[in-house]
N, C-alpha and C positions, 0 to 999 in steps of 0.2 A: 810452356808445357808443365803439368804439374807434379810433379817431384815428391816422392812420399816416402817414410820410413815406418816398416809395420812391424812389430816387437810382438815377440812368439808366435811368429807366421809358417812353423813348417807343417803345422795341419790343422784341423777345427776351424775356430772361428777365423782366427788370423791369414789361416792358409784361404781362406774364402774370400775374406777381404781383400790380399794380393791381387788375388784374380779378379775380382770384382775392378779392382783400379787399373789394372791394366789392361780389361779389356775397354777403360774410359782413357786406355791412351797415353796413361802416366806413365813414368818410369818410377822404380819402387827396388828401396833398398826393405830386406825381409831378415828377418834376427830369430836366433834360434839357441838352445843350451849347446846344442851338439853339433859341428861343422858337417858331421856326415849326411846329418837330417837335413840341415839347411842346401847342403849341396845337390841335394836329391830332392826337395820343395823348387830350390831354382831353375834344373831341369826340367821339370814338368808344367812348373808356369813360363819357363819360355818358349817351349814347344806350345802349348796353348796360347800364348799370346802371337805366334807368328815372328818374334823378335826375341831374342836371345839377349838382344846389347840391354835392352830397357829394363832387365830385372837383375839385380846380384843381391849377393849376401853373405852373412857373416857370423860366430857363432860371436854371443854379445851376454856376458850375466850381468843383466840391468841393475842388479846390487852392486855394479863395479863403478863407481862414476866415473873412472880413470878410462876405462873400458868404454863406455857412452861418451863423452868426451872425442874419443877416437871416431866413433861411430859415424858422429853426426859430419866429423870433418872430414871422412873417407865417403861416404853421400853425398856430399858438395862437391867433393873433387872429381869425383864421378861422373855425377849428373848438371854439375854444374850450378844448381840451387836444392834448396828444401824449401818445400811452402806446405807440408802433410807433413804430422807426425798422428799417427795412430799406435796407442800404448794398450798392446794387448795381454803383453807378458802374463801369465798369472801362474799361481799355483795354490795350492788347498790342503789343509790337514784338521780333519773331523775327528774327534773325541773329545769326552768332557775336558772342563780347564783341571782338574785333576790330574787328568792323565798326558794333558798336551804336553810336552817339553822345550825344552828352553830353545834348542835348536828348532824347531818345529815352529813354534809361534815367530821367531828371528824369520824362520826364511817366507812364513806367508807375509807378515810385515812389509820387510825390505823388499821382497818382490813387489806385493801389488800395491803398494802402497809408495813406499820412499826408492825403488826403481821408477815409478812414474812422474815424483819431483824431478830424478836426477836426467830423465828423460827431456822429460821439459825444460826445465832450465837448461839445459844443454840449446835446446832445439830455438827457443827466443831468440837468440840475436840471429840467428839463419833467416829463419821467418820472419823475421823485420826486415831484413835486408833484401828477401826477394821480392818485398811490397804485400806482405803478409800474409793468409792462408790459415790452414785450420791446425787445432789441437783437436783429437777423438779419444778420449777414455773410456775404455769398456769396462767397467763395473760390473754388479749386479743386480738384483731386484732382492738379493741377500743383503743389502747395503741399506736396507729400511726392513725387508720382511726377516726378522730374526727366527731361528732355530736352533733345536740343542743340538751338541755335541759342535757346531759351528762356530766360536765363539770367537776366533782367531778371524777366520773368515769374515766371517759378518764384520767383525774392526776394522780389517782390510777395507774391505767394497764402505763402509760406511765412510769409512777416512777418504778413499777416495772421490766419492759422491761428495764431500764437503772440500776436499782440495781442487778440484774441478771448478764449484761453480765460485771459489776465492779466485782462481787462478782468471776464469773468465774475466772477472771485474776487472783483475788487474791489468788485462792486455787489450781488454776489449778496443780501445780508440786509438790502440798502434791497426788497425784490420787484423788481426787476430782471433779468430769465432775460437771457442772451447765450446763443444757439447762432451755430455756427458751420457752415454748408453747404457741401458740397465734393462739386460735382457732374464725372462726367467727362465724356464727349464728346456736346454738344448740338447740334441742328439750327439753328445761328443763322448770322445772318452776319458773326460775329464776326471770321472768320477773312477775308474780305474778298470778292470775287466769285467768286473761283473756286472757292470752294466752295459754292458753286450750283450747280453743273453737279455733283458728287460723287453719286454714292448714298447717302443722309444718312439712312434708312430702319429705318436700326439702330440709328441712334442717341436721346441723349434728347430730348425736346421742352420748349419753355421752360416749358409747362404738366406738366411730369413736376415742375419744381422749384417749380414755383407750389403745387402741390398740397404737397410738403415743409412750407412757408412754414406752408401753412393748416393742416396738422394741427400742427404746434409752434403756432401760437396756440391752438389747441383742448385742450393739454395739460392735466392738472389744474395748481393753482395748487402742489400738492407737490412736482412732477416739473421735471426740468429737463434736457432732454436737448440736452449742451452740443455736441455735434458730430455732423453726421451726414455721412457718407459715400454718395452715390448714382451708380451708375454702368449703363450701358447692361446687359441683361440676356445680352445676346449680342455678344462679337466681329463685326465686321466679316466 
């Protein structure tokens, strides 16, 4: 059975992807900043999945390696393997390099970027040992298409997009697939309140990438498709 751990799954994308893998049957440990949000995401995907036992979670800051570390081995003890790590974690801070601050560029870095190393290297020797399985990095389409006041950002997802498809090589011929997702403008509240009041109607939904997620698990075991690009079908 396949085993997964999804990193920033109490809502958007992540929380989509959860449910996406568990209604393919998985069990799925889900990470979140806040134990209250994660406790309240588990609830309701296990009431939607019809099984309670197959989902938990845990509040995890993927800048902690000490903290991911524990993750990966409280998921195994759990569910008894890992062979799915999907690194959704992210976070965002837009204004010029000017004005960014020190803390500010630290915590988009270390989140979406070197919380994804410490994710993964955590997560390899699981993953070999349950006879291998996927890595899924969710990036951007910021990760190549740059914009101002982004500059942090964009380093992030572009660091990432180049740590992905390194990482790929290097696991590849343990059975290890890494793709790399790089979706563009999604209906989340990523971008903070006021883009709730936007017309958001054109754009992706968290479940447009979830379903991404599901078919790369459904791939044959030959194929590997290391980066996928997905963006709204229509402009604004």
């Amino acid at each position: 059975m396949n085993t997964a751990i999804v990193t920033g799954a109490t809502r958007g994308i992540g929380y989509a992807i959860a449910k996406g893998l568990l209604e393919m049957g998985a069990s799925v440990m889900i990470t979140g900043r806040h134990q209250a949000g994660v406790d309240a995401a588990v609830g309701t995907l296990g009431k939607a999945a019809g099984d309670v036992k197959r989902v938990a979670g845990t509040a995890v800051d993927v800048r902690d390696a000490a903290a991911v570390n524990k993750l990966v081995r409280d998921t195994v003890q759990r569910f008894g393997s890992l062979n799915t790590l999907i690194n959704n974690a992210g976070v965002g801070a837009f204004s010029t390099v000017e004005a960014t601050s020190d803390e500010e560029w630290a915590s988009v870095i270390d989140t979406n970027l070197t919380g994804v190393f410490y994710c993964s290297r955590a997560a390899i020797p699981a993953i070999r040992k349950a006879g291998g399985g996927w890595i899924i990095n969710v990036a951007s389409l910021a990760g190549r298409n740059y914009f101002a006041n982004g500059a942090a950002y964009c380093a992030s997802k572009a660091g990432l997009v180049a740590f992905s498809e390194s990482l790929m090589l290097d696991v590849r011929n343990d059975n290890i697939r890494v793709s790399v997702v790089m979706p563009g403008s999604v209906a989340t509240d990523f971008t903070g309140p006021s883009g709730r009041h936007e017309d958001n109607s054109w754009k992706l939904t968290p479940g447009d990438i979830a379903q991404v997620v599901v078919d790369l698990l459904r791939h044959p075991a030959r194929s590997l498709p290391s980066k996928v690009e997905i963006r709204p079908a229509k402009t604004k």
